[in-house]
N, C-alpha and C positions, 0 to 999 in steps of 0.2 A: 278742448278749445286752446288754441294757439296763443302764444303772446304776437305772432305777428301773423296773425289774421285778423280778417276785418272785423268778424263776431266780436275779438278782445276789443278790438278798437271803439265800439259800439256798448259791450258789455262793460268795461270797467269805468269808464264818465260816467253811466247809471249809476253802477254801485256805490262809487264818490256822490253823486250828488244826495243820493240817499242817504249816506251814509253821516253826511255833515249836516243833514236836517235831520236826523230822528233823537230823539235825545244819549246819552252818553250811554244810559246802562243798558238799553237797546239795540248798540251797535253790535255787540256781543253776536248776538242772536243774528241778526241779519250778515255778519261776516260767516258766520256758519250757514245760514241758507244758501248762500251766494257763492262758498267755498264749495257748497254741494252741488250748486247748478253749475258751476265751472268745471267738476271733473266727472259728471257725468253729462258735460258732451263728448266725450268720446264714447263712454258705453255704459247705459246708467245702470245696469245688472250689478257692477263691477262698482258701483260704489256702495253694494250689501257688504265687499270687502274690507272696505275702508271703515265702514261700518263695525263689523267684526272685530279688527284687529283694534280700534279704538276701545271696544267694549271692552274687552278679553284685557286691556293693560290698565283702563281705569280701575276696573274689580279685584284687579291685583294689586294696583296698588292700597286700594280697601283694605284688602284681605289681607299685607303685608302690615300696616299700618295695626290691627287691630290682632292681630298674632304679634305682634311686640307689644301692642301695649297689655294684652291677656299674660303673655311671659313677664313682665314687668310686676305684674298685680300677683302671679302667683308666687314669683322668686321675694316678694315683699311677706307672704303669709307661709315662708319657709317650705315650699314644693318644688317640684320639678318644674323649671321653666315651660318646657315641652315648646321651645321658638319653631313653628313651623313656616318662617320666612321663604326660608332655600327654598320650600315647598311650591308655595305660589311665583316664587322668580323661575323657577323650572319651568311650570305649567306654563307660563306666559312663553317664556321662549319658545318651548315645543311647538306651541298650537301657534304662534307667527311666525315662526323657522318652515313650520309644518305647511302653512301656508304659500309661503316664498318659495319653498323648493318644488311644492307641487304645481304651481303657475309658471314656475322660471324656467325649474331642474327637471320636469319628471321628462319633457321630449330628449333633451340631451345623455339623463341619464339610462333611458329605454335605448336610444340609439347607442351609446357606448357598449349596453348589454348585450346588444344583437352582434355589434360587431365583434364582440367575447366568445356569443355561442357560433357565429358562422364561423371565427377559428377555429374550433373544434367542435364543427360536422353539425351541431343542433341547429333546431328548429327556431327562427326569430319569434321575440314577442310582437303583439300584436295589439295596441290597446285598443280599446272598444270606443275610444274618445280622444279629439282632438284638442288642447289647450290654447286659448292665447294668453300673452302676456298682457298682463294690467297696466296702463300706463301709470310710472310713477310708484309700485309696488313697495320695489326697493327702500326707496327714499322716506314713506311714509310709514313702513314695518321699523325701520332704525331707528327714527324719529320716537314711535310711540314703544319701542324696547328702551330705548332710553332713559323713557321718565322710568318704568318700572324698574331698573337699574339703580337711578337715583336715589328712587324712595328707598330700596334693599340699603343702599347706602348709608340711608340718614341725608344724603346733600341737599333733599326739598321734601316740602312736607307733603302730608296726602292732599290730594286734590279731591274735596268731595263734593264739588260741582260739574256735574259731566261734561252739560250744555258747554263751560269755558273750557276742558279738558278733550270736548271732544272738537273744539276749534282749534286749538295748538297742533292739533295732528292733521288737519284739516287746513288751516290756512291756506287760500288759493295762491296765492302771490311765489311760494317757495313747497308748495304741496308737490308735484311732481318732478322736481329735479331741483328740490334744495333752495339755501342751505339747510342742512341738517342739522335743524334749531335742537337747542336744549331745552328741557323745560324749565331749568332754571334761569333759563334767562329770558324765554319768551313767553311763560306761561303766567310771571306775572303783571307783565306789560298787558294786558288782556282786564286788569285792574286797575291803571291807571287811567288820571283824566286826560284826556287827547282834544284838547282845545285845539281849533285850527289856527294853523302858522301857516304865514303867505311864505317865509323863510324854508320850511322844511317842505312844503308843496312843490315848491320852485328848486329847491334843489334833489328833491326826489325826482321831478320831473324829467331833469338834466342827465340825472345817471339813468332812467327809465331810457330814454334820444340816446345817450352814449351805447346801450346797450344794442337798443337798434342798431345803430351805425355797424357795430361788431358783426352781428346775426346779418343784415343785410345787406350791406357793402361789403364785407372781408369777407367771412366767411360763406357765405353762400354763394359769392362767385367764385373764391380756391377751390367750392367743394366743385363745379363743372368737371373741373382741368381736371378735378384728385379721382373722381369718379372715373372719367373716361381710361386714365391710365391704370386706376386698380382691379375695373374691371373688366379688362383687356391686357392686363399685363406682359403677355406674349409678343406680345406686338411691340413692346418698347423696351430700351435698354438706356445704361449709359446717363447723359445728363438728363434728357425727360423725367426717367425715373428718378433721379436723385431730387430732381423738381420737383415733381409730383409729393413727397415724402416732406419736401419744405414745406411746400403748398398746405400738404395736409395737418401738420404739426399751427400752422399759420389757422387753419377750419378751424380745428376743434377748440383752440382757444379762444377764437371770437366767435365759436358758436356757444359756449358753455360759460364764458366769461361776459359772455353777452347777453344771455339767459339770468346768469345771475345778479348782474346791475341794473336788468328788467324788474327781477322776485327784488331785490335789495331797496328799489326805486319806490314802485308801487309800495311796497310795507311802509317807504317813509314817507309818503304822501300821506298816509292814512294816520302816519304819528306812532309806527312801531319800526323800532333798529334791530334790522337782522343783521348775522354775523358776515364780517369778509370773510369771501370763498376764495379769492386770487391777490396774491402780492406779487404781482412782474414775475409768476415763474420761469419764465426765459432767461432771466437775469439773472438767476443760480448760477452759482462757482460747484456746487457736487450733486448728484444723484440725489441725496440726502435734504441738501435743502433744496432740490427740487420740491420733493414732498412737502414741504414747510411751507410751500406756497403754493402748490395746487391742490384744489379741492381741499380747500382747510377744513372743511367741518367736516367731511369722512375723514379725511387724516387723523383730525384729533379723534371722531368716533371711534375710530380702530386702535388709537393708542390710548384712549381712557377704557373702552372697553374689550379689550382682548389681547394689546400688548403687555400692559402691566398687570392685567387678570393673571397671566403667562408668566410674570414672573420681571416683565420688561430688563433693565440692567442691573438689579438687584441680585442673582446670583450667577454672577461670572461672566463673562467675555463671550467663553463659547458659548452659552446659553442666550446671551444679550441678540448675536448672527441666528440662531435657530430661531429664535422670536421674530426677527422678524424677517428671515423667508418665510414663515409662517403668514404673517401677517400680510403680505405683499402679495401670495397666491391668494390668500380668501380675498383679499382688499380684488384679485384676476378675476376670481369667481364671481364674486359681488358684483362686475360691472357687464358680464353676459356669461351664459352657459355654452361655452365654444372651448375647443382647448388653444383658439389662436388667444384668448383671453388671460388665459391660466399665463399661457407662456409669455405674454408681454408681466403679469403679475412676476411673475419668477425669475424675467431678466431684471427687474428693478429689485426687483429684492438680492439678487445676487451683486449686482453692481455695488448696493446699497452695501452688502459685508467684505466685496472685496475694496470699498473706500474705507471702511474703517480699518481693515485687515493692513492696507498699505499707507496708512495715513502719516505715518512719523518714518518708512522709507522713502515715503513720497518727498517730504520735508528735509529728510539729511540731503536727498539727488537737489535738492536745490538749492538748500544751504551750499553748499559746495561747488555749484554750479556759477555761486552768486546771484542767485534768483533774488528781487527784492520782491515780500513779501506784497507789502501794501502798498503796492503803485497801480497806475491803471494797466498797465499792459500787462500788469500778471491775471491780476481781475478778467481781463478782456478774453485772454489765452483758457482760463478756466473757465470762464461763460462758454467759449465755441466749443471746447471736450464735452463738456455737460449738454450742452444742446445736442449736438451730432450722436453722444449716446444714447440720450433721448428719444433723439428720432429716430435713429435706426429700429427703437425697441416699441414709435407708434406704429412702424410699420404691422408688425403683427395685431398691434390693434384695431388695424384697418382693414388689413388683407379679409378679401373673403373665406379663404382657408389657409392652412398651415402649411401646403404646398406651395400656395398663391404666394405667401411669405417667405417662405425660404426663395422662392423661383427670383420674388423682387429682392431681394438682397445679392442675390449672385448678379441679379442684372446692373447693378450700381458699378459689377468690375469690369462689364464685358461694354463693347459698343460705343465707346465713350468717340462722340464729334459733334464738337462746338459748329458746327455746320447752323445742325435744328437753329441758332439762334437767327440763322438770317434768309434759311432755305423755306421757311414759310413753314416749318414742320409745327411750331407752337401755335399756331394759328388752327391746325386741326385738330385742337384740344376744346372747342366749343369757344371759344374766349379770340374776338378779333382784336384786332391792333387798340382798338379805343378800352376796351375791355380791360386787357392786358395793364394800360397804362392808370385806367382806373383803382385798378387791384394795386399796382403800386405804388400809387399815393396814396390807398387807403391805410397800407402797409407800413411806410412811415410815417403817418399819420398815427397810426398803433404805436411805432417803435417812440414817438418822440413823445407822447404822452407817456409811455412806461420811464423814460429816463426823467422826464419831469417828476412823475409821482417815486422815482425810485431816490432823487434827489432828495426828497421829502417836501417838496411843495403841493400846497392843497389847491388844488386846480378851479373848482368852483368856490371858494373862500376868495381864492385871487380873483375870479371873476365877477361876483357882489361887488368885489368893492371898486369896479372898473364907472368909470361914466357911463351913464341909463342907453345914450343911443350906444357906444360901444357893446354892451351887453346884448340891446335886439340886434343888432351885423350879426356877434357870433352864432345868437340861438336862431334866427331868422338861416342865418348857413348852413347851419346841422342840421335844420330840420327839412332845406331845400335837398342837401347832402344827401338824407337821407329817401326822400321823396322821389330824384330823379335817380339816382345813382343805384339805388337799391333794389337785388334779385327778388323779384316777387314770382317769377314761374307763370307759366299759362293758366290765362284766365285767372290770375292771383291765387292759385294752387299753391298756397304757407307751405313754405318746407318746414318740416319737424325738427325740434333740436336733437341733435345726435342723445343728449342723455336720456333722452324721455323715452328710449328702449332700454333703460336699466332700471 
């Protein structure tokens, strides 16, 4: 089920209205049913998975729980502890690694294999079955690896109520594409009282419309234009292409930034605060804190659990760079099994150590230079580096092959005339003259809200406290905004968020 299809639209007023008449320690239970009838509209076989990988990290964490406290009681009557913790965090990983790679990896990595043996003369495999991907897989195996992480940790205790632990993994609002909650911080919200607020209704409501706006005004009309030129790339050179690469860097942030002020909205309607996923990534000065603001909750996932498992900057420099090209290919792998994936993972990861590598020669060239440091236009100068190496590096995560991607990168040097802007050529990109101009105001519309929120003003705080009619103009706007303005496809054919194939 879509967040912008008409089903959601139908399906979550029910589950609110239900959900503020049944009494408090009831909701529990009915966000779990409802988180189950949510993701198994797409394929309900495929929520035995979700199933599974819940069970398999609840018992673990049991079974961690209760092997520390057995070592505890023995190392007290002077024995052998025998802590068989590691034990059960292994198991758990395997059996949802084990999982993930066989739904995600096993097509990619049988194709890789073939192309192994067809270099030298063998026979291809052949498997006797074809896999699809689980919608949402990803997101919900990290999620429930996580708690079992924690508890190995000590950082939250055991959970030994399933029904609320097998909702945390479950929640439908951020169940398929994030945020990639913690358990310590959403599994005990699932215990408190959630008395209704017309305050937090109304302003979940708000980022719920804002998030719209992103998914069906921006990004679903760059995707036209970004489609037609990535997958036709032959056909174009020069500035198209170089568009098309804006365009597309412009999708995926209001399709995934969109997505997630939908899952962020919805939770707070309901009276639970899930975490920010986006801080004005755009508005990075390096590579580095690009990361720091896109997809915060895998970022942090990959640097509480596998950067500093690794060793993070705790031993040395060159060890600090190894860690994380490390991190930044699995963080490749993690988001598809392609190797145009790996390779967008691997230019960020490389960027990422050659900014650290040059960071204090970067600093002397401009000491020297006279650069001043903290003014706007030095700001400004290192937002557009950071962006343009950004982009050049979505391309790969776009392209439909690693051909596709090297061919569009060469075409950004070849063909270049400013003609297209006025020979009618952008116009055979799906997108006419109204279109066009639509997407451009939806664009600064994006841009001038990130410089407001980067200022640090709180956008709907400011708007509460505006006069009653001034309030219905803006939300009466947005929501016409979004009504007339917004790509919904034939026959209202919901396009799918790009992350809900990870």
């Amino acid at each position: 089920m879509l967040f912008n299809s008409i089903e959601f639209l139908l399906f979550f007023p029910a589950v609110l209205l239900i959900y503020w008449l049944i009494p408090g320690k009831a909701r529990m239970y009915w966000l779990l049913v409802t988180s189950y009838v949510f993701y198994m509209g797409w394929n309900p076989q495929y929520a035995l998975l979700l199933l599974f990988s819940t069970g398999v990290t609840w018992i673990s964490g049991l079974l961690i729980g209760w092997s520390r406290k057995r070592a505890e009681q023995r190392a007290e009557t002077g024995k052998k502890p025998g802590n068989l913790t590691r034990l059960w965090v292994a198991l758990s990983l395997v059996l949802n690694l084990g999982i993930l790679f066989f739904f995600k990896y096993f097509d990619f990595a049988v194709d890789n294999l073939n192309a192994l043996l067809a270099a030298t003369g063998r026979e291809a495999v052949k498997p006797a079955f074809d896999v699809l991907l689980p919608v949402g897989i990803s997101f919900y195996i990290f999620q429930a690896l996580s708690y079992t992480m924690d508890v190995y940790r000590g950082d939250v205790r055991v959970e030994k109520n399933f029904f609320k632990y097998a909702v945390f993994v479950s929640f439908f609002p951020q169940l398929v594409a994030g945020p990639i909650e913690r358990s310590s911080h959403l599994l005990p919200q699932f215990d408190e009282p959630k008395p209704f607020s017309l305050d937090r209704v109304r302003d979940g409501l708000l980022m719920m419309l804002w998030g719209f706006f992103q998914k069906l005004v921006i990004a679903d009309r760059a995707a036209i234009a970004v489609n037609e030129v990535f997958n036709a790339c032959e056909y174009y050179s020069g500035f198209t292409v170089a568009l098309a690469a804006v365009l597309f860097a412009v999708q995926i942030y209001g399709d995934f930034a969109g997505y997630s002020c939908i899952a962020i909205g919805a939770g707070q309607v309901m009276g639970f605060d899930l975490m920010k996923n986006f801080n004005q990534p755009y508005f990075a000065t390096s590579v580095a804190d690009f990361w720091r603001r896109w997809h915060i909750s895998l970022s942090t996932w990959f640097r509480d659990y596998l950067y500093i498992p690794l060793g993070g900057n705790r031993k040395g420099t060159a060890r600090k760079y190894v860690n994380q090209l490390i991190v930044m290919l699995v963080s490749g792998l993690w988001h598809g099994a392609a190797w145009t994936y790996i390779i967008w993972g691997g230019l960020n990861g490389v960027m990422q150590v050659a900014g650290g590598m040059t960071a204090k020669a970067r600093k002397t060239v401009r000491a020297k230079l006279g650069v001043k440091e903290n003014t706007l236009s030095t700001r400004l100068a290192k937002m557009l580096v950071t962006f343009v190496l950004i982009d050049l590096t979505w391309i790969f995560f776009r392209a439909n092959t690693v051909s596709d991607a090297f061919y569009i990168l060469g075409s950004l040097f070849r063909g270049w005339d400013l003609s297209v802007l006025t020979d009618g050529s952008l116009l055979r990109l799906g997108l006419d003259m109204t279109e066009w101009v639509v997407l451009g105001v939806g664009v600064a519309v994006l841009l001038a809200v990130g410089v407001m929120k980067e200022s640090g003003m709180q956008i709907r705080q400011w708007l509460s406290g505006q006069q009653l009619w001034f309030r219905w103009v803006m939300y009466l706007a947005a929501i016409f905004a979004v009504l007339l303005l917004g790509i919904y496809g034939p026959g209202y054919d919901a396009s799918a968020f790009i992350y809900f194939q990870f």
